[in-house]
C-alpha positions as CSV (number, residue, x, y, z in Angstrom):
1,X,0.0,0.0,0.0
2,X,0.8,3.5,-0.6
3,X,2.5,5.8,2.2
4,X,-0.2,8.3,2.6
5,X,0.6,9.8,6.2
6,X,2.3,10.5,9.4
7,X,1.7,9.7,12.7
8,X,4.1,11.1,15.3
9,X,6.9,12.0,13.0
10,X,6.8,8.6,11.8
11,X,6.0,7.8,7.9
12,X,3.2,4.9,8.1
13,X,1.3,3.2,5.1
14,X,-2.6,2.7,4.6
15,X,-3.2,-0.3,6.1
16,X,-1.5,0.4,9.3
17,X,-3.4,3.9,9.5
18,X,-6.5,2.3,8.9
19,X,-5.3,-0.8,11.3
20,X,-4.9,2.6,14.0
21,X,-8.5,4.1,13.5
22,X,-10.3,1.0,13.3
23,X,-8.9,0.1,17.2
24,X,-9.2,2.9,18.2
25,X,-12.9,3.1,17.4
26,X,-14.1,-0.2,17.5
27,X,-11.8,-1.3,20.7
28,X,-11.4,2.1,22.4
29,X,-15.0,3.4,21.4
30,X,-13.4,6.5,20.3
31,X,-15.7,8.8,18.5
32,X,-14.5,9.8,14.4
33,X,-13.5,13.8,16.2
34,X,-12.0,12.3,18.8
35,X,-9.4,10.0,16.6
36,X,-8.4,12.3,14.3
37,X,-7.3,14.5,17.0
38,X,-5.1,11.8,18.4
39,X,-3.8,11.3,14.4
40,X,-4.0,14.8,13.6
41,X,-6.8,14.3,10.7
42,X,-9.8,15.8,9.6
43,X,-12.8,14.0,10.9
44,X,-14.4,13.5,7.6
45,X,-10.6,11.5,6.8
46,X,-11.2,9.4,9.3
47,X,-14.7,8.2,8.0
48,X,-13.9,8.0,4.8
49,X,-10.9,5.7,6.0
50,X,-13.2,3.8,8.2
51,X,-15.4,2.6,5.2
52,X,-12.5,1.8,2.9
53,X,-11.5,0.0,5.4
54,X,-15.1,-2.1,5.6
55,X,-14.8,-2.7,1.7
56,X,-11.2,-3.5,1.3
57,X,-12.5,-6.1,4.1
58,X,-9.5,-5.0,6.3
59,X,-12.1,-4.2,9.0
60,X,-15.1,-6.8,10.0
61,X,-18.0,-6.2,11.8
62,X,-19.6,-9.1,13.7
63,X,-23.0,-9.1,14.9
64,X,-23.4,-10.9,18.3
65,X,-27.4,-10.8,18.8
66,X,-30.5,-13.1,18.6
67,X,-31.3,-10.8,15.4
68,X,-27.9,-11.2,13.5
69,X,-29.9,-14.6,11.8
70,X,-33.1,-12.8,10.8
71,X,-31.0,-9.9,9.3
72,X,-29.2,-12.1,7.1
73,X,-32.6,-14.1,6.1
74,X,-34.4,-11.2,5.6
75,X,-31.0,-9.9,2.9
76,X,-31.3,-13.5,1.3
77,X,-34.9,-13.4,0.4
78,X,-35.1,-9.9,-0.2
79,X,-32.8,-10.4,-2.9
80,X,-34.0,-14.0,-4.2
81,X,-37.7,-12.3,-4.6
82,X,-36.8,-8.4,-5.3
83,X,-38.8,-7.3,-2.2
84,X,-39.8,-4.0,-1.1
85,X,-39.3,-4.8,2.2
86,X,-39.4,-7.6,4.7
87,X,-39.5,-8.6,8.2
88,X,-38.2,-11.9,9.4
89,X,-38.9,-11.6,13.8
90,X,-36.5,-13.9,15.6
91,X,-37.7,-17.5,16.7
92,X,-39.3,-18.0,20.0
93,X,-40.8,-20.4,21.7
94,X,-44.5,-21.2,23.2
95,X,-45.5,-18.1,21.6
96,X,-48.9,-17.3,20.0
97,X,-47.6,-16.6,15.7
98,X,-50.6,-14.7,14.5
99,X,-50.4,-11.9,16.9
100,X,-46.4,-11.4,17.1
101,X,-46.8,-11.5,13.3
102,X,-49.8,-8.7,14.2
103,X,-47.0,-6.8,15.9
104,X,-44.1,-6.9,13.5
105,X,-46.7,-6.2,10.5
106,X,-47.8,-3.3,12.4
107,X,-44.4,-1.9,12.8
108,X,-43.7,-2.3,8.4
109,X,-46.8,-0.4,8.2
110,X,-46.0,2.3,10.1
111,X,-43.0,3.1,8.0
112,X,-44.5,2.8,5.1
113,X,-48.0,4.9,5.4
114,X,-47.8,8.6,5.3
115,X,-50.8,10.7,6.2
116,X,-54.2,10.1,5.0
117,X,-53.3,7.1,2.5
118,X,-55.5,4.0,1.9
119,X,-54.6,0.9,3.7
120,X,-57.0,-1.4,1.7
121,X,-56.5,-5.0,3.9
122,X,-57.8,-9.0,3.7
123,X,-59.0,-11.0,6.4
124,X,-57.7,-13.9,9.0
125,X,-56.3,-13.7,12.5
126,X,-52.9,-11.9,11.2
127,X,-54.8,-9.2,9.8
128,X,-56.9,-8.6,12.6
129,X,-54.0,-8.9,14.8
130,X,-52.4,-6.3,12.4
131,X,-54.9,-3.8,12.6
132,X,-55.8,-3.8,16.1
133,X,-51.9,-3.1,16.8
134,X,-51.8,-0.2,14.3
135,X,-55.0,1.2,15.9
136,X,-53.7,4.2,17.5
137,X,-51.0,5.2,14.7
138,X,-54.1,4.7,12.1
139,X,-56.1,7.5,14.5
140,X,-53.1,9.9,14.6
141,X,-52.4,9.8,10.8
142,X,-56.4,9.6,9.4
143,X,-55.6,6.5,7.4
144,X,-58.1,5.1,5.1
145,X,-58.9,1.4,6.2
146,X,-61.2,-0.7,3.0
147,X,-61.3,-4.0,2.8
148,X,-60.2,-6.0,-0.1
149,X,-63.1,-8.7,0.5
150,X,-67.0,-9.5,1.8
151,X,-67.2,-11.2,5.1
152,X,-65.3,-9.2,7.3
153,X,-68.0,-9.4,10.0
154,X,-65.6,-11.4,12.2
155,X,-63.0,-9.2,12.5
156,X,-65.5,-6.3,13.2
157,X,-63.8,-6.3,16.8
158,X,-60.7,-4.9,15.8
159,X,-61.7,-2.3,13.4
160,X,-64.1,-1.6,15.9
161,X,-62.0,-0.1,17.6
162,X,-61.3,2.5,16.0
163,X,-63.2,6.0,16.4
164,X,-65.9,8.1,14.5
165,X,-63.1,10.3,12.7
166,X,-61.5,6.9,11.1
167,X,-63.2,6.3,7.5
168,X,-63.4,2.5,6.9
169,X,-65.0,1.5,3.8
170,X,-66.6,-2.1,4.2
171,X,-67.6,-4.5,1.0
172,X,-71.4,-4.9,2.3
173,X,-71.6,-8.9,1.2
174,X,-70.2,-12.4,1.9
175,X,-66.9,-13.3,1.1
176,X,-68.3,-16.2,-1.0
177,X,-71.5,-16.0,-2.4
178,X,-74.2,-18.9,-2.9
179,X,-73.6,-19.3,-7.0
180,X,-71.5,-17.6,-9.4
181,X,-74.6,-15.7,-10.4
182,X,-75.2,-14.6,-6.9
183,X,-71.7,-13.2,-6.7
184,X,-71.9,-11.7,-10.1
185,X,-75.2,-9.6,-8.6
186,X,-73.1,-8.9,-5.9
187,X,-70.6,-7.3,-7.7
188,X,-73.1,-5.2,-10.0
189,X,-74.1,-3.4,-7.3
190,X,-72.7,0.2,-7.7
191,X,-71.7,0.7,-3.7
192,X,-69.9,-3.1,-3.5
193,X,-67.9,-2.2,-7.2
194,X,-67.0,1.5,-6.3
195,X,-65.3,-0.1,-2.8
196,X,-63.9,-3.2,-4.5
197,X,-62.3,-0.5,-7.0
198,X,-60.9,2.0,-4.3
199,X,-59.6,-1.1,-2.7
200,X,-57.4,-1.5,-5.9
201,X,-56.0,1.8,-5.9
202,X,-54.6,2.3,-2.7
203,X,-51.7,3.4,-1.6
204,X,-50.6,-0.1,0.6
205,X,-51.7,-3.6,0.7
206,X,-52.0,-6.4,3.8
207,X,-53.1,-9.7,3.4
208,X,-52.7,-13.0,5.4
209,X,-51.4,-16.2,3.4
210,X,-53.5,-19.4,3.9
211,X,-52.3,-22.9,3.2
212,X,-53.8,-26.3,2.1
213,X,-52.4,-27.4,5.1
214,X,-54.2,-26.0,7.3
215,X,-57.0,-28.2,8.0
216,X,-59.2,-27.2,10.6
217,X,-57.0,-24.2,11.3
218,X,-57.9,-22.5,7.9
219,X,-59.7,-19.5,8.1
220,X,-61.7,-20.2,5.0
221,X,-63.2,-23.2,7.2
222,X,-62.8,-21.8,10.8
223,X,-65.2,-18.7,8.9
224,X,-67.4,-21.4,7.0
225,X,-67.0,-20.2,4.1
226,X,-65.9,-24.3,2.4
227,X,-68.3,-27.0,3.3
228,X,-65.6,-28.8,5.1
229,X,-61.9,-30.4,5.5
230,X,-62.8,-32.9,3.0
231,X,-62.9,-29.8,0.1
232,X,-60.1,-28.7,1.1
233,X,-58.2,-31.8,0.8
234,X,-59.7,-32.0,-2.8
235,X,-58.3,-28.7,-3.7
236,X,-54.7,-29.8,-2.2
237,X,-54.8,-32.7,-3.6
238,X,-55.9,-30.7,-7.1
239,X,-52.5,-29.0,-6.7
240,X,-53.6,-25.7,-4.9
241,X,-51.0,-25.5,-2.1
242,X,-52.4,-21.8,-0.2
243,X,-54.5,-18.8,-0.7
244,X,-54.6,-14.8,-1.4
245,X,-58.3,-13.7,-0.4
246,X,-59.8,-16.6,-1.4
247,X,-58.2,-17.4,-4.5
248,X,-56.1,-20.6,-4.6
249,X,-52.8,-21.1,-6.4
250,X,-50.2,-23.7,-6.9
251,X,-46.5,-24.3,-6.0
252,X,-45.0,-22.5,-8.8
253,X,-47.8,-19.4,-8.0
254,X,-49.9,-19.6,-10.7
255,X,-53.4,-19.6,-10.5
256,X,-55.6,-22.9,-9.9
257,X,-57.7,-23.4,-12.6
258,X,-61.4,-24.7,-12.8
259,X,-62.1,-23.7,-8.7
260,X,-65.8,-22.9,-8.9
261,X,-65.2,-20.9,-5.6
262,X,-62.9,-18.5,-7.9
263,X,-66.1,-17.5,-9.2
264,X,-67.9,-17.4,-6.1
265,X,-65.7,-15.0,-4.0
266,X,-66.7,-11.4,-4.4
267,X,-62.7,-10.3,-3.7
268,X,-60.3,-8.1,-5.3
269,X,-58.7,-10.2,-8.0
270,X,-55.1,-11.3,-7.5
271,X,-54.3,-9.3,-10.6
272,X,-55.8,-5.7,-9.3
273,X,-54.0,-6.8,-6.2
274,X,-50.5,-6.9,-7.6
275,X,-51.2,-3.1,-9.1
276,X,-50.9,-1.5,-5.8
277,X,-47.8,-0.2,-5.3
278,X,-47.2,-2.1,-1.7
279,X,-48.6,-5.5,-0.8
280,X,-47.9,-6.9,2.2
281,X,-48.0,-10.8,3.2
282,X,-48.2,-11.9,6.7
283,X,-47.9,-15.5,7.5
284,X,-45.6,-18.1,9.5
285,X,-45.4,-21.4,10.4
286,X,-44.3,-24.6,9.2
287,X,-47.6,-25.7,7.8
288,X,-47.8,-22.0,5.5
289,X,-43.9,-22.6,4.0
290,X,-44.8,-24.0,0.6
291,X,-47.9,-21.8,0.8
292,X,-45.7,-18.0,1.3
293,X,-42.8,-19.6,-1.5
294,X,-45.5,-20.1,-3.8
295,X,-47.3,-16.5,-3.4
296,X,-43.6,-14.9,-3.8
297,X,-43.2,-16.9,-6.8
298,X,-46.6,-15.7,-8.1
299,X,-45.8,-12.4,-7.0
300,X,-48.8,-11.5,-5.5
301,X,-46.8,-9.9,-2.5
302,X,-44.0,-7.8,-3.0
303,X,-43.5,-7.1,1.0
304,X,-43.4,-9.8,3.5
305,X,-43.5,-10.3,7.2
306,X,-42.9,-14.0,8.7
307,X,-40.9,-15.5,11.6
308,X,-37.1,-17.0,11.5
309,X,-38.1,-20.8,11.4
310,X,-40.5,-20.4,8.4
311,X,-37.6,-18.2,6.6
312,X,-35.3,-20.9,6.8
313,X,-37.4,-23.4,5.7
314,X,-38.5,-21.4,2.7
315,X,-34.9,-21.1,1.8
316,X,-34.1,-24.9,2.0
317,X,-37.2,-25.4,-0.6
318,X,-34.5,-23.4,-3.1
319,X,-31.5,-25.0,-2.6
C-alpha cells in the first residue's frame, strides 16, 4: 500500500493507518472527532478511512445478537424475490404466531403509510391482529382502512375499535356467495364495485397467506366459508398448495384453474391486487412454507412479514 501519512513524525502506510483508527474506534469506542485529533486528521478523513477499510475487508463487523440470523434471512430473500421490504422476527418459543406476526406487520406499516393514504386489507387472524396493533397510529395519521373482500363481519372487533373520525369503507356482502350468479349480482351493485375498485387503488396492501395445510385451522373453514376439511383436501390434492383472499394457487404461483369458488368469491382479483404499489404478506409457520414460497413466486406480495423458522425453511425449498 501506498504511504499516505504521518503519525508522530513517523511515515506509516494505509493499512496500518487504517489498522490505527479501526482500534481505536471499535476497541477504544473513540468517536471519528476524537481519533483524528489523536492522528492529527480531519474527521471527515477518518470516516472516509473507516469505510475503505469495511470494503477493502480490512475491518469486519460481527453481529453478536438473537437478530444477526433474521437480518441475514431477511437480505437473502429480499434479494432471491426483489422485495420491497421484509421482516423476518427472531424464533421463540410457546408463543402465540398470529399476533407477534400482528405486531411486527404493524411496525412495516407504520413506515410505510404517510398521512391520509389508503390501507386497503384481507381477512384472517394476522390481519386482525395487524390492525388492532396499528389502531392508535391509524387515529393519529387519518388513514383510510377498505377492505379488499366480503365477510369481514368477524373481525369487526378490531376495526371496531377504532373511532368516528376513522373512515373505513366495508364491502357490504359475503366473502363467498351462494352461485357464481349470486356473486356476479353482488358485484353489480354500484356501492360493493366502487369499494372493490378504491380497494385497488390504494396506496398499501396487507393480506394474510392461507395454506392447504391448514385443515381445521384455515380460516376459509374456521369462517365457513368451504363446506368442510374434505374440500379442502380436494383442492390440495388438485395441486392448490395456499391462498390470497380466497383465490387458490399452486406451487409455482400460478393460479388454480377450474375452482368454482374463484367465481364465487366477491374479492379483489389477485391481478388488481398486484397493481398497488405495496402488498404486504403476513404468514408463518411450518404448515404455510410451501404456501408463502409459492405466493412470492406468483408475486402477489411484493413485502413480507414472517418469523425465523418459516424463513429458513422457505430457503431450503430453493436449494
Amino acid at each position: 500500500m501506498t504511504v499516505i501519512d504521518e503519525y508522530n513524525g513517523v511515515v506509516i502506510n494505509e493499512e496500518e493507518l487504517l489498522a490505527r483508527i479501526a482500534w481505536f474506534y471499535y476497541h477504544d469506542n473513540l468517536t471519528q472527532s476524537e481519533i483524528g485529533e489523536k492522528l492529527m486528521l480531519p474527521r471527515l478523513k477518518v470516516s472516509r478511512l473507516l469505510e475503505k477499510g469495511r470494503q477493502m475487508g480490512l475491518i469486519k463487523v460481527q453481529i453478536n445478537s438473537r437478530y444477526k440470523g433474521c437480518l441475514e434471512l431477511e437480505e437473502v430473500l429480499k434479494q432471491r424475490f426483489q422485495l420491497q421490504h421484509i421482516r423476518v422476527l427472531p424464533e421463540l418459543d410457546n408463543y402465540e404466531i398470529n399476533a407477534r406476526l400482528g405486531v411486527g406487520a404493524s411496525q412495516m406499516l407504520m413506515t410505510l403509510l404517510k398521512p391520509k393514504q389508503v390501507l386497503s386489507f384481507g381477512f384472517g387472524d394476522t390481519i386482525m391482529h395487524t390492525v388492532r396493533f396499528s389502531n392508535d397510529f391509524i387515529k393519529q395519521n387519518k388513514i383510510k382502512l377498505i377492505t379488499l373482500t366480503g365477510g369481514v363481519g368477524p373481525y369487526m372487533q378490531s376495526i371496531g375499535q377504532l373511532d368516528g373520525s376513522c373512515s373505513i369503507s366495508i364491502i357490504p356482502a359475503p366473502l363467498r356467495a351462494s352461485s357464481p350468479e349470486a356473486a356476479q349480482l353482488f358485484q353489480k351493485e354500484s356501492y360493493v364495485r366502487d369499494i372493490m375498485l378504491a380497494a385497488s387503488m390504494a396506496d398499501v396492501a396487507i393480506v394474510g397467506i392461507g395454506s392447504t395445510n391448514q385443515k381445521q385451522h384455515s380460516t376459509l373453514l374456521k369462517a365457513g366459508y368451504l363446506i368442510n376439511e374434505e374440500q379442502l383436501d380436494s383442492f390440495k390434492q388438485a395441486g392448490a398448495v395456499g391462498d390470497i383472499l380466497g383465490y387458490f394457487f399452486k406451487e409455482d404461483g400460478s393460479l388454480q384453474e377450474d375452482m368454482s369458488i374463484h367465481q364465487e368469491l366477491i374479492s379483489v382479483s389477485l391481478d388488481n391486487l398486484k397493481r398497488i404499489p405495496s402488498v404486504i404478506g403476513v404468514a408463518g409457520g411450518e404448515n404455510k412454507v410451501d404456501a408463502i414460497l409459492a405466493a412470492l413466486k406468483g408475486k402477489y406480495i411484493n413485502s413480507l412479514v414472517t418469523e425465523e423458522k418459516t424463513a429458513r425453511c422457505i430457503l431450503s425449498k430453493l436449494v
